[in-house]
Each structure stands twice: as C-alpha cells, then as structure tokens.
C-alpha positions as CSV (number, residue, x, y, z in Angstrom):
1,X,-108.3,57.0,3.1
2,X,-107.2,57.7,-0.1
3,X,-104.5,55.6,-1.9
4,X,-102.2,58.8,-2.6
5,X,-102.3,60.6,0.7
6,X,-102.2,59.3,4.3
7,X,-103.7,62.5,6.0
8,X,-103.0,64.5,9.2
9,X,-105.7,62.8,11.1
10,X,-103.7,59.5,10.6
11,X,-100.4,60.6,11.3
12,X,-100.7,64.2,13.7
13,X,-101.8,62.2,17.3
14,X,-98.4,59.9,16.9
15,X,-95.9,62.4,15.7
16,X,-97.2,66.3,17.1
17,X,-98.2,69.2,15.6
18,X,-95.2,70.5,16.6
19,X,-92.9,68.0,14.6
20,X,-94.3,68.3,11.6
21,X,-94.2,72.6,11.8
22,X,-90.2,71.9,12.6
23,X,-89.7,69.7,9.7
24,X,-92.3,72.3,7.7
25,X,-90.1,75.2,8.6
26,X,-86.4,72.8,7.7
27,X,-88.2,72.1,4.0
28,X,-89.2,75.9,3.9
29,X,-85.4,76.8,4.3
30,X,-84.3,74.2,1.8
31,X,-86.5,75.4,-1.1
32,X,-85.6,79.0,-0.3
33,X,-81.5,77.6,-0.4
34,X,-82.3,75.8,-4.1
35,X,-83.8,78.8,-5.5
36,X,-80.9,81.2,-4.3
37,X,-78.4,78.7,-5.6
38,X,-80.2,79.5,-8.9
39,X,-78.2,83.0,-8.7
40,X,-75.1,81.6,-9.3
41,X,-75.3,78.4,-11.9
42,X,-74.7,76.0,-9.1
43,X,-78.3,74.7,-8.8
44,X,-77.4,71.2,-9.9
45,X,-75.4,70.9,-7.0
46,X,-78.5,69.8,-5.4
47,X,-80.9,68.5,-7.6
48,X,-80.9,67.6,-11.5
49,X,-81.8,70.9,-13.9
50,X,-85.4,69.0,-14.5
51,X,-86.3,68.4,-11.1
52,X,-84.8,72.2,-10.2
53,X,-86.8,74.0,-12.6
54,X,-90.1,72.2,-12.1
55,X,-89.8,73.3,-8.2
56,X,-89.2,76.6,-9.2
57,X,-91.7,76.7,-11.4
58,X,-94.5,76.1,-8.3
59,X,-96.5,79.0,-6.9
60,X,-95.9,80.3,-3.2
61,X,-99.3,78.5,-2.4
62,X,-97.8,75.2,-4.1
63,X,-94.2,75.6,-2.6
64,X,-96.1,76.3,1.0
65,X,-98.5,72.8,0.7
66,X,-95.3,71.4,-0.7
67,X,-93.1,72.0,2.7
68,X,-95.7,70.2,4.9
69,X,-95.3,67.1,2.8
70,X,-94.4,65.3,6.3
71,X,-91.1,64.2,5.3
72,X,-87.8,66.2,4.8
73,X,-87.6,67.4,1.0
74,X,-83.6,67.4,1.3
75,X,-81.4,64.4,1.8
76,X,-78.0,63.8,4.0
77,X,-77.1,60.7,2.3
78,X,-78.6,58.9,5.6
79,X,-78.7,55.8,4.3
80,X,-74.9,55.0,3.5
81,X,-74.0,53.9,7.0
82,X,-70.1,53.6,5.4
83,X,-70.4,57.5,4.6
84,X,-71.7,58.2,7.9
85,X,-68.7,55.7,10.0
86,X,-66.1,58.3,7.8
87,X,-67.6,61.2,8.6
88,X,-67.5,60.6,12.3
89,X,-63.9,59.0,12.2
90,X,-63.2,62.7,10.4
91,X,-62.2,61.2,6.6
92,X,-63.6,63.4,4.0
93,X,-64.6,62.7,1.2
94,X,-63.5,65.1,-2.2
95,X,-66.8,65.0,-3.4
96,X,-68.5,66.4,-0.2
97,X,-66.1,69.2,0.4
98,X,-67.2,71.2,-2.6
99,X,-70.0,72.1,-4.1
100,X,-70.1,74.4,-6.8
101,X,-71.8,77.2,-5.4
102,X,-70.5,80.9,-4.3
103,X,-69.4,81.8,-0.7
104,X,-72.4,83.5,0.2
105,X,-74.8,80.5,-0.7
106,X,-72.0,77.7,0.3
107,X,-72.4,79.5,4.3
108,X,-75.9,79.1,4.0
109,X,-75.4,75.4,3.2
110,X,-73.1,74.5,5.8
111,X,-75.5,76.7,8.3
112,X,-78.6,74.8,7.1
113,X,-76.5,71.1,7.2
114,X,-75.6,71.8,10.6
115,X,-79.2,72.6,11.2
116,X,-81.1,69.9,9.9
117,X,-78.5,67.0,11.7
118,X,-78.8,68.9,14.9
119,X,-82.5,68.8,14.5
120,X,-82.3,65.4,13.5
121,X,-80.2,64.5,16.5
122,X,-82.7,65.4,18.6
123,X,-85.7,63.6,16.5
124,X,-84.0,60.5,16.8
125,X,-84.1,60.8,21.0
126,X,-87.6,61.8,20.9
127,X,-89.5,59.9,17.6
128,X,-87.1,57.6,16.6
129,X,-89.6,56.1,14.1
130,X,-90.4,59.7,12.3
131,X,-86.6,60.2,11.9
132,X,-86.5,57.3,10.1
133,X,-89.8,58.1,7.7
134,X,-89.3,61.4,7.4
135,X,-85.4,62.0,6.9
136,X,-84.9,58.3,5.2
137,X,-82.3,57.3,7.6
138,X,-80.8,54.3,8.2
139,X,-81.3,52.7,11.9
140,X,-77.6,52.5,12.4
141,X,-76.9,56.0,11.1
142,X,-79.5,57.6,13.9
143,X,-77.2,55.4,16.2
144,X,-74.3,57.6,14.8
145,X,-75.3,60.4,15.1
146,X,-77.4,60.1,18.1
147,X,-73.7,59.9,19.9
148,X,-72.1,63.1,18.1
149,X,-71.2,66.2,20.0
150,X,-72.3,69.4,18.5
151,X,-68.5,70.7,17.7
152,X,-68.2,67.4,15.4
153,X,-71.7,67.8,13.9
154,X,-70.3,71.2,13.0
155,X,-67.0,70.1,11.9
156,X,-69.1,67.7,9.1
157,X,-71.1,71.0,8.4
158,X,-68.5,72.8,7.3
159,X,-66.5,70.7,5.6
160,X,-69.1,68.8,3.9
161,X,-71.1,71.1,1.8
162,X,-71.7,68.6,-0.5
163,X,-73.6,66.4,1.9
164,X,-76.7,68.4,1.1
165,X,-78.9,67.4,-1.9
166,X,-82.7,67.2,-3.0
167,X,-84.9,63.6,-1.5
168,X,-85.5,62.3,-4.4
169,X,-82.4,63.0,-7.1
170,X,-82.8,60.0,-8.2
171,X,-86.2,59.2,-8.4
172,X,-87.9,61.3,-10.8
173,X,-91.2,59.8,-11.2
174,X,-91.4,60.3,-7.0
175,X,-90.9,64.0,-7.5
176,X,-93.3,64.6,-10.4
177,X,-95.6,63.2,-8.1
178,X,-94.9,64.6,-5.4
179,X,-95.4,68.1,-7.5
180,X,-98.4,67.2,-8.4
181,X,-99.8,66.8,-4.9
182,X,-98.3,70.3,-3.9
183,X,-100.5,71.8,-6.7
184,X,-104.0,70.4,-5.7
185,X,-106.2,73.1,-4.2
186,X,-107.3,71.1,-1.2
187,X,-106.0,72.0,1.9
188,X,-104.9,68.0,4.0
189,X,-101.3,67.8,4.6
190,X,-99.2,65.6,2.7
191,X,-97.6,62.6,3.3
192,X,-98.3,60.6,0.2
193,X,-97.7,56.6,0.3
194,X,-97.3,56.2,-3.1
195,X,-94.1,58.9,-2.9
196,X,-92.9,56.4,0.3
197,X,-93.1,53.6,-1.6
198,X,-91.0,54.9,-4.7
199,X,-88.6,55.6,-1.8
200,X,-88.5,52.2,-0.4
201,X,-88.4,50.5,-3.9
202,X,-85.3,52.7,-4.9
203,X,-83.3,51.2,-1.4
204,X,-83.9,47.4,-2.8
C-alpha cells in the first residue's frame, strides 16, 4: 500500500460500493455549487480565493477522480458540538444566516445543506464509523442529529446558509495535496492518509 493513498480494495468490502457513489454524487454537487457561486462574487463564501481558483482550475477528468476522494469535499461545521446543541435548540447564529451569494445560488445551498445532513442522518444509522471519516463529525454531533426530524433538519437548511463551506478552509497544504492526487492519471479511488492526517492534526 502506498503511503499517500489507502485504495478501494482496502476500504470498498467495509463501507459499499454504494456509499461511496452517494458521497461521490454529494461532492459532485458541491463542486458544481462553488463553481456557480463564481457567477456572482460570492465564491469566498465557501472556500478562500486560492483554494477556489485552484479547484476551478482542474479538468472534468480531475474534478471527476477528485469527487470519489472517499470523504465529503464540503464541511457542516461537524465538529463544534456547541454549534450543533444551538442549532437544534433553534438559536441562530448571524454568521450562518447569510452568505453572500444571490437568491438563485443561496436556494441551491439551502437545497444541497438539507441534502447532505439528511444523507448524513441516515449514514450515521447504517456506517456510523464512515460518517465520522468521511464527513469529519464529531461522535456527539451524529448523536444530534441522528434524533432530528426532517422539518427541523430543514428549518437549519434554510436558515443556515452559511453552514456550508469547503473541508479543508483551513488547511491549505491538505488541499494542495489533495489536488494533486485528483490530477494523477491512474485510475484507484482516493482516500489519501496523508490528507486524513492533516485533518486530525488540525482538531489537536
């Protein structure tokens, strides 16, 4: 096994073919959503201008190997437990409730938001280990939202647009590499350790 990629042989009889085409088809939609947010000066709303240009930058092959990466490519802010006991007690926050963008793209952001947590609602029942790897989410926040009907899962949807934003924001050396990976010509899927272990680094 190489040091920079844990392949699909390792990961595909644990997890399902199936799983990782969901997650593949949830990344797809997000890096469709960044580049339409380009349209309207707003794309910093979910990642910073570097990290935004270099992913629109990437092929279609590139952007294709790229969404199969085995982990979500977007973030929900899983891992602040405090944000997630608000949210469900209905407090939100300013800084969630806008996000910069025009009405068209801001209903596609709500839309995919209310999406991805119902999808990872359901992960959480049935691979409660890959909800954690692959959407960076925090035991006791799967516990949260494992309990939340789908009108209040909505309810956070639309009012917190803002929730959204790119995995690795604010890890830039994760996403160069990440990059990187996506433009190799081989054809393994990608979960790369190293990029997991930036991410595990940056929660110490």
């Amino acid at each position: 096994m190489r040091p920079d990629d844990l392949t699909g042989d390792v990961i595909e009889p644990d997890l399902g073919r199936h799983i990782l085409a969901e997650l593949a088809e949830l990344n797809s939609d997000f890096i469709e959503l960044v580049d339409e947010s380009s349209h309207d000066d707003s794309s910093d709303s979910f990642m910073p201008p570097r990290q935004f240009d270099a992913l629109r930058s990437l092929r279609k092959p590139a952007k294709r190997r790229l969404t199969g990466c085995a982990f979500a490519l977007f973030d929900l802010r899983l891992q602040d437990v405090a944000l997630w006991r608000a949210l469900t007690a209905g407090e939100i926050r300013d800084a969630l409730s806008e996000t910069g963008c025009n009405e068209t793209t801001q209903r596609k952001i709500k839309f995919f938001t209310l999406s991805a947590l119902m999808y990872l609602r359901h992960l959480a029942e049935v691979n409660r280990f890959f909800a954690r790897l692959s959407f960076d989410a925090s035991a006791e926040t799967l516990d949260i939202i494992k309990t939340l009907p789908l009108n209040q899962l909505r309810a956070i949807a639309d009012n917190c647009p803002g929730l959204l934003r790119g995995r690795f924001n604010d890890l830039p050396e994760a996403w160069s590499e990440l990059l990187k990976l996506a433009k190799r010509n081989d054809t393994e899927p990608m979960l790369p350790a190293k990029i997991l272990g930036y991410q595990h680094l940056n929660q110490g």
